[in-house]
C-alpha positions, -999 to +999 in steps of 0.1 A: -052-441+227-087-435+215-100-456+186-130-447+164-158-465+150-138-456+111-104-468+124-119-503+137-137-505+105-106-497+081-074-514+097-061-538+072-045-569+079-008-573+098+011-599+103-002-633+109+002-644+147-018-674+159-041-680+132-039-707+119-065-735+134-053-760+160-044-792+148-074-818+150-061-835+181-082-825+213-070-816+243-064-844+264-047-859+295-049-851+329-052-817+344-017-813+368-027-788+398-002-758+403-022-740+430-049-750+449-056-721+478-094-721+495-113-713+461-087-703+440-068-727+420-049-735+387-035-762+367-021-776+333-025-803+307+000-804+277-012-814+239+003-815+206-008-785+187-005-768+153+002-729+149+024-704+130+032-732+105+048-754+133+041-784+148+044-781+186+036-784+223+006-766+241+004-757+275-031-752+283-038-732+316-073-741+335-085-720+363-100-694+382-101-658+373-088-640+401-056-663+403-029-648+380+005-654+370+030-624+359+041-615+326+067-593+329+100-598+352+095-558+359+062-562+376+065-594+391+068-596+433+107-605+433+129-604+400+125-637+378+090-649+393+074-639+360+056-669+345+085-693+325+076-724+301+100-739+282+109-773+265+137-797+256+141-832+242+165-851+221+163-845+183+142-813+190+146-781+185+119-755+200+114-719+190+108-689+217+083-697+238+048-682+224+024-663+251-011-655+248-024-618+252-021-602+286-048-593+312-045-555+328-051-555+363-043-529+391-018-541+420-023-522+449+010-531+462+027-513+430+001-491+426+001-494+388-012-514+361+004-546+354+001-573+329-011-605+338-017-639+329-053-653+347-080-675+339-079-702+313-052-696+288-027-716+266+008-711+254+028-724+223+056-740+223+067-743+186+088-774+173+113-759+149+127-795+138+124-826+149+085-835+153+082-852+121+098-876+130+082-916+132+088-918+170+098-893+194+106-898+230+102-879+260+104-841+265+106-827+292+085-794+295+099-769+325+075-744+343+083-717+372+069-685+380+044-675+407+007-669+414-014-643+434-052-636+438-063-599+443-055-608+484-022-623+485+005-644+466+011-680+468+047-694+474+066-695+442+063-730+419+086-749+394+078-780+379+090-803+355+062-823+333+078-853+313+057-859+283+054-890+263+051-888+226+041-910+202+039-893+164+028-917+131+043-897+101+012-904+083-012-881+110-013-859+136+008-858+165-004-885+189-018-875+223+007-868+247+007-888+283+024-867+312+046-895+324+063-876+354+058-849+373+089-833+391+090-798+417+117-777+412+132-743+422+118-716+397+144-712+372+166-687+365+157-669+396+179-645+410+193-652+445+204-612+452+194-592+476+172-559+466+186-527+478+175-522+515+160-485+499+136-501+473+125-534+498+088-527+507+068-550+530+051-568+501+087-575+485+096-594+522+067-612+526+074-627+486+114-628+490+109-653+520+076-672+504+107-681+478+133-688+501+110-708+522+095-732+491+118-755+491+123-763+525+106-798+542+084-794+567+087-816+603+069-819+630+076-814+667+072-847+691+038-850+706+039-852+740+046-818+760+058-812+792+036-812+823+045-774+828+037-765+796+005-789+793-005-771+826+002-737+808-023-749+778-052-759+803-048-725+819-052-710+783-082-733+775-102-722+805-094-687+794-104-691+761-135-708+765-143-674+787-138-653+758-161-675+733-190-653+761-180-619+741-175-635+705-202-619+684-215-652+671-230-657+708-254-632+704-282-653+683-284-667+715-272-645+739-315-631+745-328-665+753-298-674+773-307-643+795-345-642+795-337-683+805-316-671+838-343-644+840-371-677+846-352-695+866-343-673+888-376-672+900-376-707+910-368-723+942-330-726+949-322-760+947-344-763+913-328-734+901-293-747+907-300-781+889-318-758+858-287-741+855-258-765+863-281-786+830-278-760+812-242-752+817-233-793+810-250-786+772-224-765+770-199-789+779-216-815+760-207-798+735-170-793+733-171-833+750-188-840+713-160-827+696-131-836+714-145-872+703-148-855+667-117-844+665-102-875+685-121-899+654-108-876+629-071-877+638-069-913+646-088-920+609-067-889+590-042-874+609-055-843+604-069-814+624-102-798+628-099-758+621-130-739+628-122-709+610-121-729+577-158-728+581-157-690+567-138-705+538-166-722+527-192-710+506-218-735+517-212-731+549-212-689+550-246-692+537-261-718+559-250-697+588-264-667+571-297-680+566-295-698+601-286-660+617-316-642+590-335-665+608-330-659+640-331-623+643-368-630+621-376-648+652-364-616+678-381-592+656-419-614+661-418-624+625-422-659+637-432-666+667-418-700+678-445-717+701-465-747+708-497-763+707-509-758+743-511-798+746-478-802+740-472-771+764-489-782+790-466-815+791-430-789+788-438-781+819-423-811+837-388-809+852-381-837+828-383-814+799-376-782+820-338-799+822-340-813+786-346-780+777-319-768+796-291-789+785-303-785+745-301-749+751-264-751+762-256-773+736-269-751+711-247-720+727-215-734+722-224-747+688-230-720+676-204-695+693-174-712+687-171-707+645-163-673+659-131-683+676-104-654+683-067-662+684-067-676+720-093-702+711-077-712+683-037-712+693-055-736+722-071-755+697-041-762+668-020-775+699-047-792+716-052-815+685-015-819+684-012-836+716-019-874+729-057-878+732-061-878+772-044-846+768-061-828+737-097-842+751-094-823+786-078-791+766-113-790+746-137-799+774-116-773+793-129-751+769-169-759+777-159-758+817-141-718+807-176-709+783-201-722+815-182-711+845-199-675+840-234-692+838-224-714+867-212-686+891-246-666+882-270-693+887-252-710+920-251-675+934-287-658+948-269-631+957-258-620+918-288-635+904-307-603+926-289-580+899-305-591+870-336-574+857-374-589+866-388-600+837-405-569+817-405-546+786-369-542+786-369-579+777-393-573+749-368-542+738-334-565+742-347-593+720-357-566+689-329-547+691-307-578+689-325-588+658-316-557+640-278-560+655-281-602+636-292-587+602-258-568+608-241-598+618-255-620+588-247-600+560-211-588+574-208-631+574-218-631+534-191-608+528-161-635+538-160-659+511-187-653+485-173-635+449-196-605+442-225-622+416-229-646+442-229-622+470-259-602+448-279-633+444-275-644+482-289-610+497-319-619+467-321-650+482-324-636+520-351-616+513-371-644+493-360-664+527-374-641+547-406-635+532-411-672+528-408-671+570-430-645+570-457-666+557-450-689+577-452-670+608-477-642+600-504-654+576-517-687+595-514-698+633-528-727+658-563-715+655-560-714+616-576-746+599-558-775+587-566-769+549-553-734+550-525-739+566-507-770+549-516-748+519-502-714+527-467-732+544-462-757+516-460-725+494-440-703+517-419-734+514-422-743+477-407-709+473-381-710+495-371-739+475-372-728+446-355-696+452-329-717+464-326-737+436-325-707+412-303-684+432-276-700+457-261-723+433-226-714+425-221-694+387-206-721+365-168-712+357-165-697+321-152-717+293-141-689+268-109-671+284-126-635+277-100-611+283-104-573+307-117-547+278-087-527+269-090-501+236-049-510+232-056-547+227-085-546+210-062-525+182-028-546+183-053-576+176-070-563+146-034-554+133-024-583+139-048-597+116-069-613+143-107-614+147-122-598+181-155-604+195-167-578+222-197-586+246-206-557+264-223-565+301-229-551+334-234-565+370-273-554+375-283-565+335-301-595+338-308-604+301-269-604+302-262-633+328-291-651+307-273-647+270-241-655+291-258-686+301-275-693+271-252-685+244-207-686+258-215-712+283-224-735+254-193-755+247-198-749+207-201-718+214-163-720+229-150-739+205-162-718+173-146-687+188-116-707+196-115-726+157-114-691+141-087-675+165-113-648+177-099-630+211-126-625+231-134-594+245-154-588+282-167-552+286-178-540+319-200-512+318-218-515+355-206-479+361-204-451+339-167-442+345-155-475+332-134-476+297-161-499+285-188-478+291-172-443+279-161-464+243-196-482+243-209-448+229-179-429+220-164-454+197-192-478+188-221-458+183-241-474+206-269-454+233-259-477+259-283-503+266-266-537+272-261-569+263-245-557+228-222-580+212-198-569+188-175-587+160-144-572+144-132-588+113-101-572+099-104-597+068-138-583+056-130-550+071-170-556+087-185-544+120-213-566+131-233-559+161-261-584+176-275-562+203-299-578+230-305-617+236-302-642+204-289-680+198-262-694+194-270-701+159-275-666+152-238-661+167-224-685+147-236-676+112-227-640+120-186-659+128-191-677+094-199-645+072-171-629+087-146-652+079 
């Protein structure tokens, strides 16, 4: 339906739904997790609450955006998993459960717009009778439903909170205390079986997530068969092979080559030692964390997972920058030498073997993160087994990664295949450094959200011009004055960009809701107050009012006090609803941040356009009351 700037202006007041002011008791309590998955998760905290004339119970939802619970039984992944609350306790009687408004968001398994749930939001549970009372006892508040992210769900919940009130007829309802916390089926969920005609995959995948959630999980004894220890050794050796052709190798995979390529002009028994050293760094390696993982699962009795590293936002970006930085190195951007004194002494075969073994140490360090299924099967049951066993599984692994090294250096007959040193080599080691740049950003598309994506690539190309300086605008020759000076500010701003940029966004406080013209209209006849900020991905002067202005927690609680729905308007691309009604039905050219307040009490349109304070926000809320 499309709204004009008259219609927003003119629509008189409805009825009353959630306005009146939450009672002066804060929010309080512990939070009680529902869902925690990798980033995403979601939990409540119960408080007494005033609204719609009723004393009552609140059910205050805290958590991240992209997790969202269903609203409606017809949209949700099996029948009955949309989100339930309800409440019981002796002496009192509790009205229909009250829901805040829904979120739109598209579900690609549907393929239709559904209504949602997500974020931080609270529902009502009003107290018909009984909460004046002097005392009142326990109640016991029930919760089912489920939860997905944009990627997958979760495995249904239900839950059972037993709160314990205190109430002084002369006040407020006293703080609640969540006394127990109990895990229950989801209630009222139907047990039938959908007809086989309208089952798609995504219904089986959530039909046995709920049939599964209430099972216990066991596990299997720990000591395996010979045979099937045997099998696993087998599979380590193998696996540790194909860690040679897992992408993450090839940061290293040029000086691993152009190493062989040196030492193969060496005499034999030299070159033998040189590359049985370097092939024991490799092994060192995995020996280092089978005693890792061995200290770990004595101390916790948990498991090591490797993958979990690309679950990490901290971690993705170290690797990033450690991978920007190598290809920097291949493409001569830095050149990574020594003072010719200190040269002169790596020379040695002490050093030409320390070398040697750091270099295979650093391989497998940084090749295994990008462990395929074989690896990691091996892996999981490796760490599953007594530690004689799981320790020889994971040096197993080092022994399958070297053996190719090992057959190519103990062999003069294979080593006469590989190239003599020339300007192929020169050619390999750029071209890899374009193929890392590949590699590094593909890496920062794993785990980061997108604003933090944007400000990591920013931050790679500070990165790298800070090791440009480094590299390019001093050397060896250059004198001591000049060059503390020039690398103490290629590093100051390295440091500083890092500080201004890779920092996770803070969560928001204020629940804004997806900009919809539909609920922007039922609110105003509902009689309710709407602010609308208008913002886009690329405005800058948008993420600083955002900062400035709605993470301020006064800035939360004002909007909150006056029952004001808050509105989020993305208008990073033209086609968006936002954008189109930006001009269409408020008038505006198009330049963001514009924030907007509807009042349907004063019948006023006030728009603050650009950055401003708080203050300025808050007097415009007062005069529009």
């Amino acid at each position: 339906m499309q709204i004009t700037a008259g219609q927003l202006r003119y629509w008189t007041c409805g009825l009353l739904f959630l306005a009146c002011a939450p009672a002066r008791s804060a929010p309080g309590g512990d939070l009680i997790p529902i869902y925690e998955y990798e980033a995403e998760h979601s939990g409540v905290r119960v408080y007494t609450d005033h609204r719609l004339g009723h004393k009552g119970l609140t059910v205050e939802f805290v958590g991240t955006e992209d997790l969202h619970y269903y609203a409606s039984e017809d949209t949700s992944p099996a029948p009955g998993l949309n989100l339930k609350i309800s409440a019981e306790a002796e002496g009192i009687s509790f009205g229909p459960t009250i829901f805040p408004d829904q979120k739109t968001i598209r579900d690609p398994a549907l393929e239709k717009d559904i209504r949602v749930y997500a974020g931080n939001f609270k529902v009502f549970l009003p107290a018909l009778s009984g909460m004046n009372q002097s005392a009142v006892g326990q109640i016991a508040v029930h919760l089912s439903g489920i939860a997905c992210t944009s990627q997958l769900c979760l495995i249904p919940f239900g839950k059972t909170l037993i709160v314990q009130l205190a109430v002084n007829p002369t006040s407020d309802l006293g703080l609640p205390k969540v006394v127990e916390v109990s895990e229950s089926r989801p209630v009222d969920t139907p047990q039938h079986q959908p007809e086989p005609a309208k089952t798609t995959a995504a219904d089986s995948m959530h039909s046995l997530a709920e049939n599964l959630s209430g099972w216990k999980e066991t596990a299997a004894g720990q000591t395996a068969p010979a045979g099937g220890a045997v099998f696993y050794f087998v599979l380590a050796v193998l696996a540790g092979l194909s860690i040679n052709i897992m992408p993450c190798v090839l940061p290293i995979l040029p000086l691993i080559i152009m190493r062989l390529v040196s030492q193969a002009r060496e005499s034999g028994p030299l070159r033998v030692a040189l590359g049985l050293s370097f092939c024991g760094g490799i092994v060192l390696f995995f020996a280092a964390f089978a005693l890792l993982s061995a200290v770990v699962s004595l101390s916790t009795g948990a498991v090591i997972d490797l993958n979990s590293l690309y679950r990490q936002p901290t971690a993705v970006i170290a690797l990033f920058l450690l991978i920007v930085f190598f290809a920097l190195v291949f493409l001569d951007v830095l050149t990574i030498a020594l003072p010719s004194s200190v040269a002169g002494r790596q020379q040695s075969k002490e050093a030409g073997f320390a070398g040697s073994v750091g270099m295979g140490f650093f391989a497998g360090l940084l090749s295994t993160p990008c462990s395929g299924a074989l690896l990691g099967a091996v892996l999981v049951w490796a760490q599953s087994q007594p530690l004689s066993v799981s320790s020889t599984a994971i040096i197993l692994m080092g022994a399958g990664m070297a053996l190719p090294y090992a057959l190519l250096v103990g062999s003069p007959k294979l080593l006469d295949f590989v190239p003599k040193p020339g300007t192929w080599m020169e050619i390999f080691k750029k071209a890899c450094g374009f193929l890392l740049l590949v590699i590094a950003f593909k890496f920062t598309l794993t785990a980061l959200s997108k604003d933090r994506l944007i400000n990591v690539l920013i931050y790679g190309v500070i990165f790298a011009f800070c090791v440009w300086m480094w590299g390019q605008w001093v050397s060896f020759s250059t004198p001591v004055g000049r060059r503390r000076i020039v690398r103490t500010a290629a590093l100051a701003i390295a440091v500083l960009g890092g500080l201004w940029l890779l920092p996770a966004a803070q969560s928001p406080i204020i629940a804004w809701q997806d900009y919809d013209a539909a609920l922007i209209e039922n609110a105003l006849r509902q009689g309710r107050p709407v602010i609308v900020k208008f913002t886009a991905d690329w405005c800058t002067n948008c993420k600083l009012l955002e900062r400035r202005v709605y993470q301020q927690p006064q800035i939360a609680k004002l909007l909150a006090d006056n029952n004001i729905l808050p509105i989020q308007a993305d208008t990073t691309q033209a086609r968006y609803p936002a954008s189109v009604d930006l001009k269409a039905v408020f008038g505006e050219a198009g330049n963001v941040p514009v924030t907007i307040l509807l009042s349907p009490h004063t019948k006023t349109l006030t728009k603050i356009r650009g950055l401003f304070e708080p203050e300025q926000l808050r007097r415009a809320v007062l005069e529009q009351r």
